[in-house]
Biopython code that builds the backbone (N, CA, C, O; Angstrom):
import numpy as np
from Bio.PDB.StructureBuilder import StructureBuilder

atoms = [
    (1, "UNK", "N", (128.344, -8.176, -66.350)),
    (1, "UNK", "CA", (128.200, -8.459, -64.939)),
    (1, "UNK", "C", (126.838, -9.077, -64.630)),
    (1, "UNK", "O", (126.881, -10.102, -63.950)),
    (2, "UNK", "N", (125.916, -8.739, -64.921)),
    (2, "UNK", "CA", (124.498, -9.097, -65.068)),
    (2, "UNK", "C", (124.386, -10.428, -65.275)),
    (2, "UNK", "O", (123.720, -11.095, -64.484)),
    (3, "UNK", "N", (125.007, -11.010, -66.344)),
    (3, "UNK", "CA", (125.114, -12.211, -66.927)),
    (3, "UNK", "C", (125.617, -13.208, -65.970)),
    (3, "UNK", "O", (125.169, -14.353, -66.043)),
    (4, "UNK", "N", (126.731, -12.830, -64.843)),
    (4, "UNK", "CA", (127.221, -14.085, -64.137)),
    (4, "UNK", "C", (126.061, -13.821, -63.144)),
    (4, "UNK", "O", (125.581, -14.872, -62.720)),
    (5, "UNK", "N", (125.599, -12.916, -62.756)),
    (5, "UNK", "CA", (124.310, -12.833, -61.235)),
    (5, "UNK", "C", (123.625, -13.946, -61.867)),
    (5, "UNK", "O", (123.371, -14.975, -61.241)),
    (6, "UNK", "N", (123.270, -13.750, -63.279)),
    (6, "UNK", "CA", (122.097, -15.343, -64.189)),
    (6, "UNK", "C", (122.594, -16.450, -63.990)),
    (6, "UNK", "O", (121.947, -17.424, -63.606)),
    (7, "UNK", "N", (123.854, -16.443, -64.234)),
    (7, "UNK", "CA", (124.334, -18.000, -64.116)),
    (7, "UNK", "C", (124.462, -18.346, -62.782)),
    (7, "UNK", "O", (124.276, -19.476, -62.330)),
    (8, "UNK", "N", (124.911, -16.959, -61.903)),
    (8, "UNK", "CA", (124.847, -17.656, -60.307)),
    (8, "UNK", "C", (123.814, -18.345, -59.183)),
    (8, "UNK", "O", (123.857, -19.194, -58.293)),
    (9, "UNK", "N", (122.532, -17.115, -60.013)),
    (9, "UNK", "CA", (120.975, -17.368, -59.857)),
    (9, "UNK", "C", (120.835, -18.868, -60.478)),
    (9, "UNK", "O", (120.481, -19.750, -59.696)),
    (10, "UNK", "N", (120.966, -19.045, -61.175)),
    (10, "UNK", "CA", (120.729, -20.692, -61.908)),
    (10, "UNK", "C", (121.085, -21.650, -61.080)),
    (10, "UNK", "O", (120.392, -22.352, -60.343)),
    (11, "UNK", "N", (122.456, -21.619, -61.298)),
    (11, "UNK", "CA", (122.965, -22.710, -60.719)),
    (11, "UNK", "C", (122.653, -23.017, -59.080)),
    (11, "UNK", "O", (122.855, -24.155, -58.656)),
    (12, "UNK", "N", (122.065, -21.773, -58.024)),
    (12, "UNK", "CA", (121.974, -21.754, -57.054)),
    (12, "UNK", "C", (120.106, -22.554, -56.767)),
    (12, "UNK", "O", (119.648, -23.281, -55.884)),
    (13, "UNK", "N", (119.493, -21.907, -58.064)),
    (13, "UNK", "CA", (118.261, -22.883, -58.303)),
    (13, "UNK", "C", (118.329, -23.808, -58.297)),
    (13, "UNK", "O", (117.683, -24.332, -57.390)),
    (14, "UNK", "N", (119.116, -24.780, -59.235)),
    (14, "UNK", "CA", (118.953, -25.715, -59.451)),
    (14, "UNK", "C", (119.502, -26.524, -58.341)),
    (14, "UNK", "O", (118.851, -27.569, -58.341)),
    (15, "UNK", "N", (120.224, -26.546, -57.564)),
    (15, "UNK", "CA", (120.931, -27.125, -56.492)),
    (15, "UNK", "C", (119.665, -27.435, -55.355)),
    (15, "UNK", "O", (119.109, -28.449, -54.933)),
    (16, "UNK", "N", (119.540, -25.838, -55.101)),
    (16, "UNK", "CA", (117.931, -26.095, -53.946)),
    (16, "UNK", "C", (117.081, -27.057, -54.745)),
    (16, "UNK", "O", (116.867, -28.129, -54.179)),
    (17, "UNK", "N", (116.419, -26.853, -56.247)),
    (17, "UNK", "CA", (115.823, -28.192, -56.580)),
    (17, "UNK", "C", (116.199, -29.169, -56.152)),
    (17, "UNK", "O", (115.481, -29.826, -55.398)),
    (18, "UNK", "N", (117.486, -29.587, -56.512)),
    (18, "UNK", "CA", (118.296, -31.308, -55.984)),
    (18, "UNK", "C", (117.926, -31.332, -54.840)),
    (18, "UNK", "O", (117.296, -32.320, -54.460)),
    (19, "UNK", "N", (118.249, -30.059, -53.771)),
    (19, "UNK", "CA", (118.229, -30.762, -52.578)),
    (19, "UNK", "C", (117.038, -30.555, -51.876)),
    (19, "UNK", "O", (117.000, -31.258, -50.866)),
    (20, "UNK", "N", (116.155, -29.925, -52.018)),
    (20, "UNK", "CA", (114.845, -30.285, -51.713)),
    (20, "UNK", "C", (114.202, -31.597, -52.231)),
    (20, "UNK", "O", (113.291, -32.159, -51.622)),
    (21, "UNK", "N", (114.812, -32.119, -53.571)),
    (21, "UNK", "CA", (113.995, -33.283, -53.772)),
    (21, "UNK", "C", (114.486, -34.524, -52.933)),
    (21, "UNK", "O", (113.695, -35.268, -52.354)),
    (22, "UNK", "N", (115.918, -34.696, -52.913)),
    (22, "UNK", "CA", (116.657, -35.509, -51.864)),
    (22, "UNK", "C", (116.574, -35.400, -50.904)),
    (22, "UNK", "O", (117.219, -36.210, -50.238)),
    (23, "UNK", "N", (115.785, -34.403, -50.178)),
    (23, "UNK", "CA", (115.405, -34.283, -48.513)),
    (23, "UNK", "C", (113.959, -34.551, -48.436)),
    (23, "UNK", "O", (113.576, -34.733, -47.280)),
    (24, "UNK", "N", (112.946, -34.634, -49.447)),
    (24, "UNK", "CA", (111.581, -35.084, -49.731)),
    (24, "UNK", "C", (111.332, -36.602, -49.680)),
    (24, "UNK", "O", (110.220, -37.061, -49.419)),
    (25, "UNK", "N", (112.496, -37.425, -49.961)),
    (25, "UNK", "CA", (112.118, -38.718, -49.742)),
    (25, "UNK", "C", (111.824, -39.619, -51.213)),
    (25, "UNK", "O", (111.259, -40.695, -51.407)),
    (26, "UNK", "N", (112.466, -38.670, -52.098)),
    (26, "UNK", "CA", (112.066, -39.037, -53.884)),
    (26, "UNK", "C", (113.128, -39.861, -54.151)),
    (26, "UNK", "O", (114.288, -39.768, -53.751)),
    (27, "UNK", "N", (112.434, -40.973, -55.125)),
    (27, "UNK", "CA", (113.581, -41.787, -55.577)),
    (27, "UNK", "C", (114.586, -41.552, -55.592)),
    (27, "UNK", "O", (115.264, -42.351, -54.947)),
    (28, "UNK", "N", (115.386, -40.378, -56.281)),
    (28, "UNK", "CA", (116.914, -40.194, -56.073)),
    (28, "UNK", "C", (117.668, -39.554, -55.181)),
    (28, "UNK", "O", (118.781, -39.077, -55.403)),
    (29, "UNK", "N", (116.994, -39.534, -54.023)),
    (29, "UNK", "CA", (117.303, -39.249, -53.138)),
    (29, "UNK", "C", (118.303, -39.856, -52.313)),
    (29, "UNK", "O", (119.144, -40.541, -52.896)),
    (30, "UNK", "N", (118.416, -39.671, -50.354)),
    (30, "UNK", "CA", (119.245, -40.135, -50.209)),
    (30, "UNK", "C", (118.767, -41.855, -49.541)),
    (30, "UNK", "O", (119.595, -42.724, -49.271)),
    (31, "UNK", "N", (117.384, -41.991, -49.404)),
    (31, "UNK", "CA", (116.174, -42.742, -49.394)),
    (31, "UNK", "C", (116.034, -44.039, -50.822)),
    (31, "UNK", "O", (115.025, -44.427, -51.412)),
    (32, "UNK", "N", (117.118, -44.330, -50.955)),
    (32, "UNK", "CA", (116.760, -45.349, -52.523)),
    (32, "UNK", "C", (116.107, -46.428, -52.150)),
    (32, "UNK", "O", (115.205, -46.860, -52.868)),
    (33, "UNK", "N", (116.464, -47.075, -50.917)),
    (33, "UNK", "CA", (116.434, -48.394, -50.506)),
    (33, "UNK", "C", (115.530, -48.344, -49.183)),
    (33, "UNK", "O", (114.772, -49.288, -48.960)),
    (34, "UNK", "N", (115.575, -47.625, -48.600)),
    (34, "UNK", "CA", (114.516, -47.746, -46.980)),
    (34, "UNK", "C", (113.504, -47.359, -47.482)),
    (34, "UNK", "O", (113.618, -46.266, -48.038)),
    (35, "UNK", "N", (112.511, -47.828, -47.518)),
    (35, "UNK", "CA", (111.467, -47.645, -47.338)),
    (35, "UNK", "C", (111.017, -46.459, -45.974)),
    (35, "UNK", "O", (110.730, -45.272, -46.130)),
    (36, "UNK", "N", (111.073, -47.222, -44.672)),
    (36, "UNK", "CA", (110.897, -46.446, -43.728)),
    (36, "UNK", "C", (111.473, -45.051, -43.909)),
    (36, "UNK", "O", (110.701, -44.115, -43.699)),
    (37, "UNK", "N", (112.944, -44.736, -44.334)),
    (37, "UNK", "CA", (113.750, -43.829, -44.186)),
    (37, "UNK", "C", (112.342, -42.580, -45.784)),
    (37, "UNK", "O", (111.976, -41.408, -45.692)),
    (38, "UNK", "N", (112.086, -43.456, -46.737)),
    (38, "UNK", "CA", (111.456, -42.368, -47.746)),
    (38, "UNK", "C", (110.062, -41.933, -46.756)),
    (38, "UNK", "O", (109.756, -40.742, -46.811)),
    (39, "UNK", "N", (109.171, -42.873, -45.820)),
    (39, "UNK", "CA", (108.151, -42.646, -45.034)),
    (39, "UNK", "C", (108.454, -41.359, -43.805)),
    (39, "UNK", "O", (107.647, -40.495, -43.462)),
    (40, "UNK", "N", (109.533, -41.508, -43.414)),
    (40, "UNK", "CA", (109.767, -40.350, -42.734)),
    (40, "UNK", "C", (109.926, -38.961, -43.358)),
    (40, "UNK", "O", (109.344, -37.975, -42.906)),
    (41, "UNK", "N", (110.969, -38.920, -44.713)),
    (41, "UNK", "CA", (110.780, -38.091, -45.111)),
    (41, "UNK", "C", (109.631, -37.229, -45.824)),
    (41, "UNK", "O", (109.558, -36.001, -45.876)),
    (42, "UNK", "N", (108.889, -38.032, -46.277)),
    (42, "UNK", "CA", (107.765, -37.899, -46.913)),
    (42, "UNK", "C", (107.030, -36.948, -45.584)),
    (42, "UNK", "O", (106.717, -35.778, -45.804)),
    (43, "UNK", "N", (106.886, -37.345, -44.726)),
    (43, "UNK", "CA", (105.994, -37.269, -43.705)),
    (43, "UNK", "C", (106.611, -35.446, -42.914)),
    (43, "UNK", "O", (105.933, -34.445, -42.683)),
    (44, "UNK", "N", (107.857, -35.654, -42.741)),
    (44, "UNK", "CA", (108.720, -34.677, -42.853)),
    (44, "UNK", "C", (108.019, -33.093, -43.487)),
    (44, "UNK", "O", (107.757, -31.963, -43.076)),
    (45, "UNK", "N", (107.940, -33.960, -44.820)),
    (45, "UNK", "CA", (107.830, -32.670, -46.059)),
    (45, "UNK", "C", (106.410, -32.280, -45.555)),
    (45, "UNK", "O", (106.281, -31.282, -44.845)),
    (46, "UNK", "N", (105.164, -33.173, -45.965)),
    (46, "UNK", "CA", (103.990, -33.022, -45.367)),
    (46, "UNK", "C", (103.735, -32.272, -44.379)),
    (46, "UNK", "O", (102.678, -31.646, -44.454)),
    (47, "UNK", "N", (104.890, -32.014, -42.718)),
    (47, "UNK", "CA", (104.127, -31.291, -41.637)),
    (47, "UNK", "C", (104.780, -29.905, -42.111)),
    (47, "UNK", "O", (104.072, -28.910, -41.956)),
    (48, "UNK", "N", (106.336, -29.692, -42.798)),
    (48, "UNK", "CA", (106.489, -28.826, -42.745)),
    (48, "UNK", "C", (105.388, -28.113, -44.130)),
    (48, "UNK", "O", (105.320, -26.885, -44.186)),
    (49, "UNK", "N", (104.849, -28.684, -44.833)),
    (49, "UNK", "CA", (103.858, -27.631, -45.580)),
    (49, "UNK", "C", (102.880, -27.355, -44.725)),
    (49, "UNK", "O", (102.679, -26.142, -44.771)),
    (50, "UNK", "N", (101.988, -28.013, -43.772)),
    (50, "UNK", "CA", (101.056, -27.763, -42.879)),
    (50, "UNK", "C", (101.761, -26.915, -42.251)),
    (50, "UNK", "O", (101.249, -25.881, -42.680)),
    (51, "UNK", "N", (102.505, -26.610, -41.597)),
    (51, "UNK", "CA", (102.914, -25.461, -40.990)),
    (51, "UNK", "C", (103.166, -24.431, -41.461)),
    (51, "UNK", "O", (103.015, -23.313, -40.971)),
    (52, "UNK", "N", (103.623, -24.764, -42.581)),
    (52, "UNK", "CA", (103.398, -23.514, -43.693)),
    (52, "UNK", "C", (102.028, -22.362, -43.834)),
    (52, "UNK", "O", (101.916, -21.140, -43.735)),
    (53, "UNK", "N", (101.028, -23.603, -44.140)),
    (53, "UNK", "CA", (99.523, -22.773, -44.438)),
    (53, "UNK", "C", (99.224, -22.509, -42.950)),
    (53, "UNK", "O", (98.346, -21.648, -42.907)),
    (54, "UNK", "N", (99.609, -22.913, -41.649)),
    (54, "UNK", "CA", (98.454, -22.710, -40.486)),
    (54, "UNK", "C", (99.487, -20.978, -40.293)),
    (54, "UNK", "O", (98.918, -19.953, -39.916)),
    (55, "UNK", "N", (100.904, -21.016, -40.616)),
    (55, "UNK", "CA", (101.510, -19.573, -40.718)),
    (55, "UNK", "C", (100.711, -18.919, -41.263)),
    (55, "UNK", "O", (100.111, -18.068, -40.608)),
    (56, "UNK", "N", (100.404, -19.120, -42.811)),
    (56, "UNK", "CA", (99.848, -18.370, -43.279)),
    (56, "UNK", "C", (98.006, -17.883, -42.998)),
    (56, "UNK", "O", (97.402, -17.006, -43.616)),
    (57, "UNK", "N", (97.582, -18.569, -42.141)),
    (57, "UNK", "CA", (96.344, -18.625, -41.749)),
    (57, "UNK", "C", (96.342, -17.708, -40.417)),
    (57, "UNK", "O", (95.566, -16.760, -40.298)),
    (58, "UNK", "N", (97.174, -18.031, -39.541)),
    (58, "UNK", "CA", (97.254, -17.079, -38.837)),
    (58, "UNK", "C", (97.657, -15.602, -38.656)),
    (58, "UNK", "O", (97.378, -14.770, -37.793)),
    (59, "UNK", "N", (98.558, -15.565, -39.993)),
    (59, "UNK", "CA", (98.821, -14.162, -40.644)),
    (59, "UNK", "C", (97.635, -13.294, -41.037)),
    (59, "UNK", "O", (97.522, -12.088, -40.819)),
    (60, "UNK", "N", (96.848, -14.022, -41.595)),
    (60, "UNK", "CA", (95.464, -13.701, -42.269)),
    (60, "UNK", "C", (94.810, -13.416, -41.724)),
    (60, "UNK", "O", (94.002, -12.722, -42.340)),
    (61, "UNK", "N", (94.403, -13.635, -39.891)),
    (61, "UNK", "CA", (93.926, -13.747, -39.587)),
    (61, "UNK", "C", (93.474, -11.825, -38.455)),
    (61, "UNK", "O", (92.601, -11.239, -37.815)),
    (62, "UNK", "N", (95.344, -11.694, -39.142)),
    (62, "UNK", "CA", (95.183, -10.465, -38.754)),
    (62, "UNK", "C", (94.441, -9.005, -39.103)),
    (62, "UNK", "O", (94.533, -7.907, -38.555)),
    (63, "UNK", "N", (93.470, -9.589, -40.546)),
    (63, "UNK", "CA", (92.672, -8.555, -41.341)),
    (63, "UNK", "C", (92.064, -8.650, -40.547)),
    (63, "UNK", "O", (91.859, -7.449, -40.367)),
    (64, "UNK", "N", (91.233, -9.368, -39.421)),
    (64, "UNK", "CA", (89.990, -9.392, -38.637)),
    (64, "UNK", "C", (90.397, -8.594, -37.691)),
    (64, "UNK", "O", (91.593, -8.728, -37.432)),
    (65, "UNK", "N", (89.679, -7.589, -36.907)),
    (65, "UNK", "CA", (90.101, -6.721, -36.430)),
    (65, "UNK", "C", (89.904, -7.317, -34.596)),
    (65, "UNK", "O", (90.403, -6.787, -33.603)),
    (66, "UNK", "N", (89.237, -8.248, -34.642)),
    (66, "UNK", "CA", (89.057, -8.923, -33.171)),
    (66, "UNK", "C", (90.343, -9.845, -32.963)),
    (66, "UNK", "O", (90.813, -9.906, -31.827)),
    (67, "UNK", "N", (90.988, -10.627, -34.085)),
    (67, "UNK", "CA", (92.488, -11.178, -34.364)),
    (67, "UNK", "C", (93.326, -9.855, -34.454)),
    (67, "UNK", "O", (94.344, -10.028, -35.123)),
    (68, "UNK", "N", (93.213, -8.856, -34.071)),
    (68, "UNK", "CA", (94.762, -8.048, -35.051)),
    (68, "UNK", "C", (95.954, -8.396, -34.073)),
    (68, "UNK", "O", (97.117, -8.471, -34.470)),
    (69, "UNK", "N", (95.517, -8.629, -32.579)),
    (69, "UNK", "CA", (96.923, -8.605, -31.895)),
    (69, "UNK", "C", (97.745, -9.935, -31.908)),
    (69, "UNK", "O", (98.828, -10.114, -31.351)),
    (70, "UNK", "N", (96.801, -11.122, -32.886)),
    (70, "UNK", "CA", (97.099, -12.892, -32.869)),
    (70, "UNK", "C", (98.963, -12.808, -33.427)),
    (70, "UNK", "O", (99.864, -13.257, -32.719)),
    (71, "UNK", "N", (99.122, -12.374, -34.325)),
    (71, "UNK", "CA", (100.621, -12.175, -34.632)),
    (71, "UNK", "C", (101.146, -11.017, -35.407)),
    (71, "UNK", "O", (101.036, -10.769, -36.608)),
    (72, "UNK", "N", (101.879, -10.215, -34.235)),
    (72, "UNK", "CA", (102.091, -8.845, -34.713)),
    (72, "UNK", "C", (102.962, -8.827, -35.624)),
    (72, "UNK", "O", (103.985, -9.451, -35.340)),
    (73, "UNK", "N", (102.921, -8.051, -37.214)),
    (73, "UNK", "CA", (103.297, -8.108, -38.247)),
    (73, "UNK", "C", (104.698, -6.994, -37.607)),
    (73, "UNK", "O", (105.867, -7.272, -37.875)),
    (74, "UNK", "N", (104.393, -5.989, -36.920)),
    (74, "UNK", "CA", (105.376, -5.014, -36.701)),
    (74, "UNK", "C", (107.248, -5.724, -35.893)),
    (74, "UNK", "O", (108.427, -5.597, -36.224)),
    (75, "UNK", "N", (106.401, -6.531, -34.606)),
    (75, "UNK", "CA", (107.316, -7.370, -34.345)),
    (75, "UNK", "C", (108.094, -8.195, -35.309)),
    (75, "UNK", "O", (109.284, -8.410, -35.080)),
    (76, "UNK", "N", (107.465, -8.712, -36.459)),
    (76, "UNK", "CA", (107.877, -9.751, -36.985)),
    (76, "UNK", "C", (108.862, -9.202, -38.474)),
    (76, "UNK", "O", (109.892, -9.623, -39.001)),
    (77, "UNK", "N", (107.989, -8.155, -38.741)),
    (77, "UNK", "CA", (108.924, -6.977, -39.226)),
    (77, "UNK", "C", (110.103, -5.766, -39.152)),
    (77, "UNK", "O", (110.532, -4.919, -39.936)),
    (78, "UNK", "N", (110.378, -6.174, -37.758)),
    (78, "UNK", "CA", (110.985, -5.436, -37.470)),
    (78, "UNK", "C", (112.552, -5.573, -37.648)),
    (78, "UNK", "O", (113.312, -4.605, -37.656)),
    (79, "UNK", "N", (112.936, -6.864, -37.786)),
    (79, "UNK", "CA", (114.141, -7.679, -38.512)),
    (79, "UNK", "C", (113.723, -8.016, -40.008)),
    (79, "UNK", "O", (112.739, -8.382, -40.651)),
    (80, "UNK", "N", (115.334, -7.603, -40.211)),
    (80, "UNK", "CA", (115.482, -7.405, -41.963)),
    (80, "UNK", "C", (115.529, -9.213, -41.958)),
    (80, "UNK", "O", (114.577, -9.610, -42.630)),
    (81, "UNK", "N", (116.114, -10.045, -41.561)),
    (81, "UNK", "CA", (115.965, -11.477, -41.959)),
    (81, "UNK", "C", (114.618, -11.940, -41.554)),
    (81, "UNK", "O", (114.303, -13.091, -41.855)),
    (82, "UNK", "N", (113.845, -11.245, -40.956)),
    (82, "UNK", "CA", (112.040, -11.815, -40.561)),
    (82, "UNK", "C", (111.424, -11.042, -41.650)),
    (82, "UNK", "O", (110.964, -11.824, -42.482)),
    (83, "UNK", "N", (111.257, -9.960, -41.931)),
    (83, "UNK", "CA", (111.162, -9.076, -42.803)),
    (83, "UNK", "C", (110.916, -9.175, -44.133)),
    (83, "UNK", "O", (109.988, -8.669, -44.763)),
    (84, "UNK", "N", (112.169, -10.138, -44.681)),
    (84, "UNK", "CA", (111.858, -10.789, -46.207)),
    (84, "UNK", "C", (112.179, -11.902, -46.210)),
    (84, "UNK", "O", (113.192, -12.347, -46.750)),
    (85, "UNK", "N", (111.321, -12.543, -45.575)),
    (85, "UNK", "CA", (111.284, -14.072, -46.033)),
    (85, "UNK", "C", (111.565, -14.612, -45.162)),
    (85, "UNK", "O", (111.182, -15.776, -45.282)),
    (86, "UNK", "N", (112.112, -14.430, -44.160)),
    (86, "UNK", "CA", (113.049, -15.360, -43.038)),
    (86, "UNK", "C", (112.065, -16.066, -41.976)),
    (86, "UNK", "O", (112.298, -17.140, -41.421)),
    (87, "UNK", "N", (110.878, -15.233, -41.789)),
    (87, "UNK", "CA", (109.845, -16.121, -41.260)),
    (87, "UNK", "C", (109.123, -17.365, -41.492)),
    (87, "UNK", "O", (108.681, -18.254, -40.765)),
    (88, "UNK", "N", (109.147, -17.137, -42.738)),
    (88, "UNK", "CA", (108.462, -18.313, -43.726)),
    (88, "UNK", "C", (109.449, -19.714, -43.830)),
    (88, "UNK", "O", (109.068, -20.873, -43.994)),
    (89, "UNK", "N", (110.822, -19.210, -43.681)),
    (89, "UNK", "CA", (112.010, -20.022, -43.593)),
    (89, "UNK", "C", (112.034, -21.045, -42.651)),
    (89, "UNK", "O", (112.130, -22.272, -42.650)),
    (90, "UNK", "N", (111.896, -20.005, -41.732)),
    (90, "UNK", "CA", (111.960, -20.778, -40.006)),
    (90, "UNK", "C", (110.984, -21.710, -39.750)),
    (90, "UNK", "O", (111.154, -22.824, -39.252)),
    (91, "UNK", "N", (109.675, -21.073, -40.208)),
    (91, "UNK", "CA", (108.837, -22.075, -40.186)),
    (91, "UNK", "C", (108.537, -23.119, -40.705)),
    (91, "UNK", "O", (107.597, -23.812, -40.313)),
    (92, "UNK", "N", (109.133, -23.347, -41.476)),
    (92, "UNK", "CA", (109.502, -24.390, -42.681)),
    (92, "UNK", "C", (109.973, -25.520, -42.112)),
    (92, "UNK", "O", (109.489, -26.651, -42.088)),
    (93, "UNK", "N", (111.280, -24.955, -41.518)),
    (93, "UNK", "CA", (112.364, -25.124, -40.768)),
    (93, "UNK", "C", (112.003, -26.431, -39.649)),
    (93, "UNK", "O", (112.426, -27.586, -39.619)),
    (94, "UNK", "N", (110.981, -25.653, -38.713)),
    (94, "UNK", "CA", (110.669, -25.856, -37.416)),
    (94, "UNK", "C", (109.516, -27.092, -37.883)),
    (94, "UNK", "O", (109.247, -28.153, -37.320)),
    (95, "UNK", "N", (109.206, -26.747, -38.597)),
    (95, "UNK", "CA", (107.657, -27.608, -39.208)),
    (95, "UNK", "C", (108.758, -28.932, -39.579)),
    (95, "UNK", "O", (108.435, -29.768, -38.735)),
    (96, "UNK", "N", (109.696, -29.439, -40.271)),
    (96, "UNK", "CA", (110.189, -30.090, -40.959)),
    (96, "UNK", "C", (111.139, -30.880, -40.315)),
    (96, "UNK", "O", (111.666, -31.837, -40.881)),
    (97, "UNK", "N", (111.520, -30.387, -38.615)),
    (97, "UNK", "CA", (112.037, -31.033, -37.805)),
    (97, "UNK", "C", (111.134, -31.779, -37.312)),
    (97, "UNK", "O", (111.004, -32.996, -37.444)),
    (98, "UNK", "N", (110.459, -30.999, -36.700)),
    (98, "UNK", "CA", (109.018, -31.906, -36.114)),
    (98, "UNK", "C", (108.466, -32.844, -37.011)),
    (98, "UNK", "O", (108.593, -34.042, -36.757)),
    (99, "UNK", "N", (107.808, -32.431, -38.133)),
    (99, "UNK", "CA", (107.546, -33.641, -39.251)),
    (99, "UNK", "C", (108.460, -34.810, -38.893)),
    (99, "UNK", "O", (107.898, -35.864, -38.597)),
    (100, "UNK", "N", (109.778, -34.767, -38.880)),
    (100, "UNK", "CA", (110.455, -36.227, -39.233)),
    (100, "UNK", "C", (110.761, -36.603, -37.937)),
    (100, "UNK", "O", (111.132, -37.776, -37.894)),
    (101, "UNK", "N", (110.738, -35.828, -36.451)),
    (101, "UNK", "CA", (111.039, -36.004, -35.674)),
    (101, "UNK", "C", (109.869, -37.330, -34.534)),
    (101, "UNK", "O", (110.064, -38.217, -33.703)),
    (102, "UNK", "N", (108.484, -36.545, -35.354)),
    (102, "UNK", "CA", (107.449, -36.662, -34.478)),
    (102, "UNK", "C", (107.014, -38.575, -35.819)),
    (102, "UNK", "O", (106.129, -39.405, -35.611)),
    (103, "UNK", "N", (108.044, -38.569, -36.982)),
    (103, "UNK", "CA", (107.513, -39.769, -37.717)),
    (103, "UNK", "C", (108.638, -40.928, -37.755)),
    (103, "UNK", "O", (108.527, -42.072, -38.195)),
    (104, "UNK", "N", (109.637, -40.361, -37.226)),
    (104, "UNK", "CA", (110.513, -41.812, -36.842)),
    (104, "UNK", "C", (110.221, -41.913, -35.816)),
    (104, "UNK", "O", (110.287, -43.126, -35.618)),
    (105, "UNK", "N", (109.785, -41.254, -34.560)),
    (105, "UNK", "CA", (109.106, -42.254, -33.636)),
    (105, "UNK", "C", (108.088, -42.755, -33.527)),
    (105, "UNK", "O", (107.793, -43.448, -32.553)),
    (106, "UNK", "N", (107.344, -42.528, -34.469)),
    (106, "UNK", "CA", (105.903, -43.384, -35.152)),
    (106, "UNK", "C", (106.531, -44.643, -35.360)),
    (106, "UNK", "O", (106.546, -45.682, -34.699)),
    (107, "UNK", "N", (107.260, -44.155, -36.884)),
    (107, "UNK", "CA", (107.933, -45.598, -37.253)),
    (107, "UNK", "C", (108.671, -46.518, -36.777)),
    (107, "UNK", "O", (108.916, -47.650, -37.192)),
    (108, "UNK", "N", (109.073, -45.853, -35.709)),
    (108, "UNK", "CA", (110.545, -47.176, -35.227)),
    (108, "UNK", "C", (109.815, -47.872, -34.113)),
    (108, "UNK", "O", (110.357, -48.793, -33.501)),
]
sb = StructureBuilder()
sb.init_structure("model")
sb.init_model(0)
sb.init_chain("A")
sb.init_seg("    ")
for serial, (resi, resn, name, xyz) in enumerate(atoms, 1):
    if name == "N":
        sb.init_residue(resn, " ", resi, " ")
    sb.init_atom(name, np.array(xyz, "f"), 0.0, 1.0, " ", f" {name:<3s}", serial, name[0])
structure = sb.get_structure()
């Protein structure tokens, strides 16, 4: 039984690889030929990592005891999908709309 969770774990890896790289704007993506279309994505990927670290900066920020109330860990913990991981998700998420949202209207 153990053995298919490995192969299910695998194969479920490797897929998010594909499709994170095809939503990044990488040659084999869905981006072969636009230029513009790989610039957005690119740009895409870029805000949603910045949003990534300013999450994580503001998380951090809660060791300082003059920051502790900046983002309450209890609130954010208090859901099992915020809880493990699901925050980091969203923000990803939210970062990665905006990224491509806020760079095709740059570009166009």
């Amino acid at each position: 039984m153990n053995i298919i969770i490995v192969i299910i774990a695998g194969i479920l890896v490797s897929l998010i690889i594909t499709f994170t790289k095809r939503i990044s704007g990488d040659e084999t993506g869905f981006s072969k030929e636009d230029e513009r279309q790989k610039i957005i994505l690119k740009d895409a990927t870029l805000t949603s990592w910045q949003f990534i670290i300013l999450y994580a900066f503001f998380r951090l920020m809660n060791i300082i005891p003059y920051f502790n109330e900046l983002v309450t860990p209890s609130k954010i913990q208090s859901n099992v999908f915020l809880g493990n991981g699901g925050d980091i998700f969203l923000i990803c998420l939210v970062g990665y709309v905006v990224g491509a949202s806020v760079s095709y209207f740059r570009h166009s």
